[in-house]
N, C-alpha and C positions, 0 to 999 in steps of 0.2 A: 634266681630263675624260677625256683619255684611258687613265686609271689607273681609272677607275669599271665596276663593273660592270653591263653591258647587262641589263635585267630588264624583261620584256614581262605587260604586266595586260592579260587578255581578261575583258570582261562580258558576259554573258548578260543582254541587257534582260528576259528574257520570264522567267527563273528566280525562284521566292520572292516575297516581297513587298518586301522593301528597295529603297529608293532607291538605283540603283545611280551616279546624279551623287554624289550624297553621296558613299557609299564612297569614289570615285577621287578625293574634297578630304579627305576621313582623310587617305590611303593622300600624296598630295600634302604634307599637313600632318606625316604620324606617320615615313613612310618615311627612312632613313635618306642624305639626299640626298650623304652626304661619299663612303659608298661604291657608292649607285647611279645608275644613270639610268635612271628609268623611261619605259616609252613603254605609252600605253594603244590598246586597239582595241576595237569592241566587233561584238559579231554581230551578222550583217546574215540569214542563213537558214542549214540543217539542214547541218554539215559542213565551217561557214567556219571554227571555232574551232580543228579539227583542221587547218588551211589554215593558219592563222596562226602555228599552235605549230610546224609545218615549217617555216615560211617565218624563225621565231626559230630555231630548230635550226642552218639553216644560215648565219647569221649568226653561231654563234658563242653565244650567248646567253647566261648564267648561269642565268636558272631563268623559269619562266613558271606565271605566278599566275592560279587561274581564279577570277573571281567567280562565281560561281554554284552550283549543284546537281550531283550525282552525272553529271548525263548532259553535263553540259558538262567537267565532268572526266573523262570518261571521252573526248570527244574530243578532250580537250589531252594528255592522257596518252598514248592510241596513239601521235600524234606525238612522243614524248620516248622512249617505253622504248628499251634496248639505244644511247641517246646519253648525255651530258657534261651534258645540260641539266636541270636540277631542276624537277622539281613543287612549287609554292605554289598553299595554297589558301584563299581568303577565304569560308566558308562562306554560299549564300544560296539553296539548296537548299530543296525540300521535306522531306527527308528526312538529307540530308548522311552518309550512312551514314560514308561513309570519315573525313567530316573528323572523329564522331564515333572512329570507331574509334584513330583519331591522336593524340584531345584536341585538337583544334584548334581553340582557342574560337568560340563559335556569332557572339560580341560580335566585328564585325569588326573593331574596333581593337586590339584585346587581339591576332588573327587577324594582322594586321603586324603585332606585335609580335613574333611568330614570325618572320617573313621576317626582320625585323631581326639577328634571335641568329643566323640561316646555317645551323642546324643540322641536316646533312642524312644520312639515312639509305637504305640498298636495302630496295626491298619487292619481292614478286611478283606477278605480274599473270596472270591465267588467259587463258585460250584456248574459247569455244564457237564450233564450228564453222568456227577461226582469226579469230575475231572476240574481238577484246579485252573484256575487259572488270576491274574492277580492287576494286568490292565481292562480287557475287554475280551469278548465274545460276540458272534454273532454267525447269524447266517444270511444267505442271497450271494449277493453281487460281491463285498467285501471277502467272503470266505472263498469265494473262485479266484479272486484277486490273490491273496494269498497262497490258492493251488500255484497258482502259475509262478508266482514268483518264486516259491521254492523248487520250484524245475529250472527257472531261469541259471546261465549259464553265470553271469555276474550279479553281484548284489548291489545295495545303496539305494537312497530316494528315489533316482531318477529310473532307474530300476521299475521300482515298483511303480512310479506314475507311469511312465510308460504302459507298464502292464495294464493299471486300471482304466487307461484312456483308451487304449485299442481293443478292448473287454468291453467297457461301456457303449460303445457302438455296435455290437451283435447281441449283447445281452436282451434276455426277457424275465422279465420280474415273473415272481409268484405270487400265489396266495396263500396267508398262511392262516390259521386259527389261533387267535391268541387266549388265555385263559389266567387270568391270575385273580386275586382276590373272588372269587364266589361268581364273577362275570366271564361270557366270553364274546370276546370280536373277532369279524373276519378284515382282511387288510389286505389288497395287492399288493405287493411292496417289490422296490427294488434289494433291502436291504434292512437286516434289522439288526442294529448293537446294543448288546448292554454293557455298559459301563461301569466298573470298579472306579477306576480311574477314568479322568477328560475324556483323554486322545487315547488314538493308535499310536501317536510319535511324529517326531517331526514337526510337534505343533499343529499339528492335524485335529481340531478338538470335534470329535463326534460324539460325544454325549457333554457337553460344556459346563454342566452346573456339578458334574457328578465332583462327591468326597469319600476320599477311603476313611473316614473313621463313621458313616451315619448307619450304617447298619441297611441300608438299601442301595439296589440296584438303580441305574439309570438309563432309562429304555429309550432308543431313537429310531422313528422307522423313516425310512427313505420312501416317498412313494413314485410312482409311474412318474417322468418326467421328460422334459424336451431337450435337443440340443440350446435352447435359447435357455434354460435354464442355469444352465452346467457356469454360466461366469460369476451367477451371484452364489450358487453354491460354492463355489470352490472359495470366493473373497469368503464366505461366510464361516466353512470350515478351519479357515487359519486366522480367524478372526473372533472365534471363539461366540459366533451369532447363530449358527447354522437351526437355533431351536427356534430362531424368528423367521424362518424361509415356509412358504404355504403349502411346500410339500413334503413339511417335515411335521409327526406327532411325536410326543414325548410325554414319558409317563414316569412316574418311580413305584416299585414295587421291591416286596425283601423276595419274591419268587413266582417266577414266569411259565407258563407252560407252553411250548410254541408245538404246534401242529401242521405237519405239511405232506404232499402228494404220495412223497417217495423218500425214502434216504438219498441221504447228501454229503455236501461239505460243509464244515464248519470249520469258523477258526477261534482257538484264544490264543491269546497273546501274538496273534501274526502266525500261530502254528496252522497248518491246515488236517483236517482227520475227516475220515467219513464217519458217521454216525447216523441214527435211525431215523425213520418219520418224525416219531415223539419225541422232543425236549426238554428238557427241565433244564433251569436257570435261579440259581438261588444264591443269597450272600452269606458270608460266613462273618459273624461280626468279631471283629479285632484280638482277633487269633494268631498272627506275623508280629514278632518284634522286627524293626526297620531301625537302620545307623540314618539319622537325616541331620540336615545342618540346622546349626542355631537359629533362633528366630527370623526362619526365611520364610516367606510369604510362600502360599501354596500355588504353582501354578500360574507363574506369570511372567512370561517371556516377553524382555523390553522390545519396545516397538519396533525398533530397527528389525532384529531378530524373525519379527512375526512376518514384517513390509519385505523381505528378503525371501523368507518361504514363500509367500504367496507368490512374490515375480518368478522367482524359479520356475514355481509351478503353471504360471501364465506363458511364460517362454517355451513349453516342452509341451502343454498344451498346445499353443497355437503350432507350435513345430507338427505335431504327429495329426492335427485336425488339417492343417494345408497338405501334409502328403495323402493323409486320407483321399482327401477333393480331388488332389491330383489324380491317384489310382483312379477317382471311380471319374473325373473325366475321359481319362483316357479308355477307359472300357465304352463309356455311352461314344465315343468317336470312334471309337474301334466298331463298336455296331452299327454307325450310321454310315461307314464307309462300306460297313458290309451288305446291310442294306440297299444302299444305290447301288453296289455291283452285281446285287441278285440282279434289281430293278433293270439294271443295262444288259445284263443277261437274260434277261426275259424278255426285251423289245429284239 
């Protein structure tokens, strides 16, 4: 026993919809008991996760596996970078950006099967505001998307598309000051991400060329754009193009300094926080040990997969833009009946 190695499973009860009892009688069941020992915890409130993944650190630990979503990985993560201890991740996320971006099967069994192989790789992990985070960041439109959806009453994709599609229609972009390498630009933008990683999740890729091992950020700004816009955006997002749309710029830099009116929201990893005018955005190069599967390509969701998110997302789109239409015909006929009965009450 004393030859095994120590490997700590944190759940996220409140993350995805999975049973996360189950998971831990897999993970009991598939886990490879000759060389580890596992011990499980699960969350109790905002910040234990990252409590516990220290509290494994200094024991020693071999690697700590998060069940859950981007934001519970993102707080087992802080507590590991620049240590011996490895990230495993049993994906059960809303969105799973990173485990996505790794191939880390969505199927959690298949998911230890990873942990099983050991196979473990450095990535980088960014810096907003010296606040970790390990898929993406940013601010605008996408970080109010994220306010909202962590108010929302239910979670899951459709969730959050809802959210961004009924936000995208009252939104107004800002202007931000950008400054990185010795230069600076000004930019209205609807939306600016940096990316560690691709995507937000879901195969949503907003920064599409980015790699966690280059030692640089990958910058996306969204600028001013039309409803006629929003179809090739959206094909383009889950299609992994979206850096060949005319109203998109992209840049790479190891550190960003973004400028804006007033304090805001921002989000990494899907979390949302308010934080200051001034910005800073910076990479941390290959600081996280990561459990990933054997030579699996980075980042590449078979077709089917990709053709399935997009129609989803075309289905729910076209659903909330026809009720849109509906609501505001009925208001402009609600005024023009009001109008002709001024008009009759004035003859």
């Amino acid at each position: 026993m004393g030859d095994k190695k120590q490997i700590t499973f944190i759940m996220n009860p409140k993350s995805g919809v999975l049973d996360k009892q189950q998971i831990r009688k897999w993970v009991e069941r598939t886990l490879n008991q000759d060389v580890f020992e596992p011990t499980f915890f699960q969350t109790e409130y905002a910040g234990h996760a990252s409590e516990i993944a220290a509290h494994a650190v200094g024991k020693n630990t071999s690697a700590v596996v998060a069940i859950g979503g981007d934001g519970t990985i993102n707080e087992i993560a802080r507590s590991l970078v620049h240590t011996q201890t490895a990230l495993g991740i049993i994906p059960c996320g809303s969105g799973n950006g990173l485990a996505r971006h790794l191939q880390i099967p969505l199927d959690p069994r298949k998911a230890i099967d990873i942990i099983n192989g050991q196979v473990i790789e450095d990535i980088d992990y960014g810096l907003i505001n010296d606040t970790p985070f390990f898929c993406t960041c940013g601010v605008g439109f996408d970080a109010l998307v994220s306010l909202q959806f962590s108010r929302a009453g239910k979670r899951g994709p459709l969730t959050y598309l809802e959210k961004t599609l009924s936000e995208s229609l009252k939104y107004h972009p800002e202007t931000y000051e950008l400054e990185m390498d010795g230069s600076t630009s000004r930019y209205k933008a609807f939306l600016i991400a940096c990316g560690n990683a691709s995507q937000y999740g879901n195969n949503a890729y907003i920064t599409p060329q980015a790699t966690l091992d280059d030692g640089l950020l990958d910058v996306t700004i969204l600028e001013p754009f039309t409803i006629l816009d929003v179809p090739a955006l959206a094909y383009q997002l889950f299609h992994k193009t979206i850096n060949q749309n005319s109203r998109i710029k992209t840049f790479r830099c190891q550190k960003l300094k973004i400028h804006r009116n007033k304090p805001g929201v921002v989000h990494f990893d899907g979390d949302p926080v308010i934080m200051g005018a001034d910005i800073e955005v910076k990479i941390v190069k290959k600081e996280l040990r990561v459990i990933v599967p054997k030579n699996a390509g980075r980042d590449t969701p078979n077709v089917f997969q990709r053709a399935q998110d997009y129609i989803n997302g075309l289905k729910q789109l076209n659903k909330i833009y026809l009720q849109k239409m509906s609501e505001e015909w009925k208001e402009r006929e609600m005024l023009w009946f009001w109008r002709n009965d001024e008009n009759h009450i004035g003859r």
